[in-house]
C-alpha positions in Angstrom: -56.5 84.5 -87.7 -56.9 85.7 -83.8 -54.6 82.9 -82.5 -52.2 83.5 -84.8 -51.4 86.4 -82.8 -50.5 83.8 -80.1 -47.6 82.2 -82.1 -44.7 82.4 -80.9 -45.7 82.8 -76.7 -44.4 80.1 -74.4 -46.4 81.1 -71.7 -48.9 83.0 -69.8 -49.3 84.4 -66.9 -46.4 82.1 -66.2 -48.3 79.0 -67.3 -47.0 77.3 -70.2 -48.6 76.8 -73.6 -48.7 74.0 -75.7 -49.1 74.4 -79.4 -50.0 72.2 -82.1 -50.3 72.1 -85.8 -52.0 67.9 -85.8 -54.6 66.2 -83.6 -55.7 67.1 -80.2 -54.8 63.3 -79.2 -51.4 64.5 -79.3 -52.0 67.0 -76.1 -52.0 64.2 -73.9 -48.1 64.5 -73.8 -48.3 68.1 -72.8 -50.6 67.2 -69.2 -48.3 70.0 -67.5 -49.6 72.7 -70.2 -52.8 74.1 -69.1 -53.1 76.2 -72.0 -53.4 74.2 -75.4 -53.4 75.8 -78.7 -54.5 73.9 -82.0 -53.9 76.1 -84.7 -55.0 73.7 -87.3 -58.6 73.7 -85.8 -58.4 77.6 -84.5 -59.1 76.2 -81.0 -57.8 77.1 -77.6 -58.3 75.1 -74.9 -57.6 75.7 -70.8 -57.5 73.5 -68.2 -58.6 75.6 -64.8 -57.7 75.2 -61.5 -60.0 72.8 -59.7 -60.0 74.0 -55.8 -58.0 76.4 -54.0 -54.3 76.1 -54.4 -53.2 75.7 -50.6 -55.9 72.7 -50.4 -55.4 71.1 -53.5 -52.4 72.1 -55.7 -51.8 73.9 -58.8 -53.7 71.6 -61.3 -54.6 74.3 -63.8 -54.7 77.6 -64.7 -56.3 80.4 -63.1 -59.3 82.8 -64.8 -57.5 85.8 -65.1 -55.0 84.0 -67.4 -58.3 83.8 -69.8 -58.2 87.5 -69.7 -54.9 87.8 -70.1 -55.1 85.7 -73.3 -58.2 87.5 -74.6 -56.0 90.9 -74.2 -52.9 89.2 -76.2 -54.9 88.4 -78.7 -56.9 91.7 -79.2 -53.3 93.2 -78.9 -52.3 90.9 -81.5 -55.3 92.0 -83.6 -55.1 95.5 -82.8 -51.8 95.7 -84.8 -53.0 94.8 -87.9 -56.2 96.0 -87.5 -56.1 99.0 -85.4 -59.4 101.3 -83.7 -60.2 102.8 -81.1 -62.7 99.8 -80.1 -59.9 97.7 -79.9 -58.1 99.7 -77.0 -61.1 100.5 -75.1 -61.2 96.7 -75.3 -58.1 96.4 -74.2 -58.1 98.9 -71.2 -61.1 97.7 -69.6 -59.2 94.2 -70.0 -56.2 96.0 -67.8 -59.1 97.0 -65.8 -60.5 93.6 -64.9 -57.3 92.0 -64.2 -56.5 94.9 -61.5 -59.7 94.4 -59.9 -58.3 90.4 -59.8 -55.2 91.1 -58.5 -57.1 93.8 -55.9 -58.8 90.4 -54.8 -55.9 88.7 -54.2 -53.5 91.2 -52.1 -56.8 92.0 -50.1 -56.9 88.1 -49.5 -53.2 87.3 -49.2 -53.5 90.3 -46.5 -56.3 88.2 -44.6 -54.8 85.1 -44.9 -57.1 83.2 -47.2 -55.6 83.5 -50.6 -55.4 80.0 -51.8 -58.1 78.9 -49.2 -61.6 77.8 -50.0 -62.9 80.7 -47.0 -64.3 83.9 -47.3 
């Protein structure tokens, strides 16, 4: 039921996702998704970035883009099933990925976004 809320999205935090209704044998098509849905199996699978970007490439996705998913999908819930628990879920999920993107402007500021350096 909870990825059934995902139906329908292409991507994800500007990552694209791949969804099937068969055999996860089939994903090996889809190498460029990093986000892989089986709906048949109710399982969702991400491939994450190995490295920092600058030194190696984008070869998956980033963890905030796990967030991200976990919020569309308690969003998703939260429309059928709606409580307060849900958006305090939610909020504090808005919450984490600020402090992420916090991380990243104060990095990109340094110069070492995308670097593996403090």
């Amino acid at each position: 039921m909870a990825l059934e809320t995902l139906k329908g999205i292409e991507s994800i935090n500007g990552y694209k996702v791949c969804h099937m209704d068969s055999n996860w044998p089939m994903f090996r098509d889809q190498l460029d998704r990093f986000i892989r849905i089986d709906h048949k199996h109710s399982v969702i699978a991400f491939h994450i970035q190995d490295g920092p970007i600058k030194e190696n490439g984008v070869n998956g996705c980033q963890v905030d883009t796990l967030i991200e998913t976990a919020k569309l999908i308690i969003e998703g819930l939260n429309k059928n099933f709606p409580c307060r628990e849900n958006s305090v879920a939610i909020t504090k999920l808005d919450e984490a990925l600020m402090w992420l993107e916090k991380r990243k402007k104060d990095r990109e500021k340094r110069g070492v976004e995308g670097l593996n350096e403090l």
